[in-house]
Phi, psi and omega in degrees: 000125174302141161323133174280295193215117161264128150244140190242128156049125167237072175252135168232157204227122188262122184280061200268206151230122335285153180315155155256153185249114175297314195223133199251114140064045190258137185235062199254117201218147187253101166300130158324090202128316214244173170249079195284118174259122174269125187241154188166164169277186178302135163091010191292308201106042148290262203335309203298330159300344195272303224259358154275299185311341171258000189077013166219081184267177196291147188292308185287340155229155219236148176281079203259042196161137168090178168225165169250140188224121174226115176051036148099029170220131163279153125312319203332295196264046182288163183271176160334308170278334166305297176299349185275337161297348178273327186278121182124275168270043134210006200202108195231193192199129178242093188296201185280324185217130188301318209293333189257341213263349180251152166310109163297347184250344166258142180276174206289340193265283173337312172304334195255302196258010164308288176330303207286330201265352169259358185245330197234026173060012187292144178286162178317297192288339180277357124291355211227346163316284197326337200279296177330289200315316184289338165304296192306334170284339191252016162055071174255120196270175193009087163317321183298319181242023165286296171344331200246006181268146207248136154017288189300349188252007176275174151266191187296293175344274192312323177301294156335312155310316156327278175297309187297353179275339197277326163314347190222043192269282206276043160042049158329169154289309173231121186251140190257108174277073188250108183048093158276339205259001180290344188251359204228146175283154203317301205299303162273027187278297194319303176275344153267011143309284177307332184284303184305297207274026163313321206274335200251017159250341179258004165257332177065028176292100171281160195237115139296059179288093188270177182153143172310337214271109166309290217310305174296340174304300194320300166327316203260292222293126144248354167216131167247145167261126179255112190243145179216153174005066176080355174254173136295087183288331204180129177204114192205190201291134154318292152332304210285289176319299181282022134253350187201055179328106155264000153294132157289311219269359174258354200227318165308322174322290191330286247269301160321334170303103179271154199242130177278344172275357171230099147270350163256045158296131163267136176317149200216071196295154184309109186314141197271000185285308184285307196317297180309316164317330200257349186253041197228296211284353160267335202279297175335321190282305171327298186304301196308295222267328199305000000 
C-alpha cells in the first residue's frame, strides 16, 4: 500500500526583508488508514505544514526546496484551480476554533450540502439525507432543526461537531485536524476526541492531528512527528516515544507535561539552555542552505 501523503525536504520561506524561513526540511509521511500527531509548542510550524498541504500558506510565502505528495501526485505548486477538486473531497480540514469557522450568517444545512452536491454531485434532496445521517453520526440530538439553525444558536461543542461532520462528509482520504479540541472545555474535548476517532475507524480516514497536547497524542496517535522551530526533531510509533524518547527536546516536552497523577509534582518548563541549542542549531542549519 502506497504512502497517502509525503513530505520530502519542506522549506517554506516568508518573503519579508530579510527572509524568514518558516519550515527547514521538514519530512513526514502519513499511511492509509493511521493516525499521524504533529506535535510541538505554538510557533513550532504545524499549522504552516498543514497549510502547505491545503495550499493556503501565507500569499507572500513560497516553498523553496522539497515536495508534497498526496496519493503518489505532487501538490507542491498546484494552482488554486487544480487544487480545489481536491480539498474537500479527498483532502478535507477540521479547524482550531468552532466558533468562527462556520458562516455567520447562514444556516448549518446549507453549510453541509452546499459540500455535498459539489464534491459527490448529489441532487437537493439526497442531499439534505445525507446531511441528517451526517449529524446523526456526529451524534447531534434533532438533526432536523439543527439543519434550519444559523452558528450562533449552537455551543462550541455542537459547532465542532458540526464541522467534523462536514469534514468526513464526502469520506476523504486524508483529514487535517489542527487542535480541534483547543477551544472547547475538558468534557467536551474529551468526547470529540472519541467522535473523531469513532468517524476514523468506521471510515479508515487517515488524520493529521495537530496539537500541542501530550495527553492527547497518547490517545488518538498512532505515529508522531515532534517539531521545533520549523523542523522535524523525531519521529516515531506512538509507543515507541513515549516510552523511550530520544530528542532531548521530546523528553523535555514529558517532562513539561503535568501529570494528574503527581499534582504535587513542580511544573518543569523547557529549559532555556535547549532553547537557545535548538535555535543556534536553525541559525546554522539557515547559513548552511542559504
Amino acid at each position: 500500500m502506497s504512502t497517502l501523503l509525503a513530505i520530502r525536504d519542506l522549506d517554506l520561506t516568508l518573503g519579508s526583508k530579510p527572509p524568514v524561513r518558516l519550515l527547514r526540511r521538514v519530512s513526514l509521511q502519513v499511511e492509509p488508514g493511521q493516525i499521524v500527531g504533529l506535535v510541538g509548542e505554538s510557533g513550532a510550524g504545524k499549522t504552516m505544514v498543514s497549510r502547505v498541504v491545503l495550499g493556503i500558506a501565507p500569499a507572500n510565502a513560497r516553498v523553496t526546496h522539497g515536495s508534497v505528495a498526496f496519493a503518489a501526485r505532487d501538490i507542491t505548486h498546484l494552482s488554486e484551480a487544480q487544487r480545489r477538486p481536491l480539498l474537500g473531497r479527498e483532502i478535507a480540514f477540521i479547524p482550531q476554533n468552532p466558533m468562527t469557522a462556520l458562516n455567520p450568517v447562514e444556516r448549518i444545512g446549507p453549510q453541509i450540502t452546499d459540500v455535498l452536491r459539489m464534491h459527490l454531485d448529489l441532487g437537493r434532496t439526497d442531499a439534505q439525507d445525507r446531511a441528517l445521517a451526517l449529524l446523526r453520526e456526529v451524534h447531534l440530538r434533532e438533526p432536523q432543526r439543527i439543519l434550519r439553525q444559523h452558528p450562533h444558536e449552537l455551543s462550541g461543542g455542537m459547532r465542532q461537531r458540526v464541522l467534523i461532520a462536514i469534514a468526513f462528509a464526502c469520506k476523504p482520504k486524508l483529514v487535517i485536524a489542527d487542535e480541534p479540541t483547543t477551544a472547547l472545555d475538558v468534557t467536551v474535548q474529551k468526547q470529540i476526541l472519541q467522535l473523531i476517532r469513532e468517524l476514523q475507524r468506521n471510515s479508515g480516514t487517515a488524520i493529521l492531528f495537530i496539537t500541542h497536547d501530550l495527553g492527547v497524542v497518547a490517545k488518538l496517535c498512532d505515529h508522531v512527528v515532534v517539531m521545533h522551530g520549523g523542523r522535524v526533531l523525531e519521529s516515531a510509533a506512538a509507543a515507541r516515544l513515549f516510552e523511550n524518547p530520544t530528542h532531548a527536546y521530546t523528553r523535555a516536552l514529558f517532562a513539561a507535561t503535568p501529570r494528574f497523577d503527581r499534582p504535587a509534582d513542580e511544573l518543569k518548563p523547557i529549559p532555556a539552555a535547549l532553547t537557545q541549542q535548538l535555535n543556534e542549531e536553525a541559525r546554522v542549519l539557515d547559513a548552511r542552505d542559504a
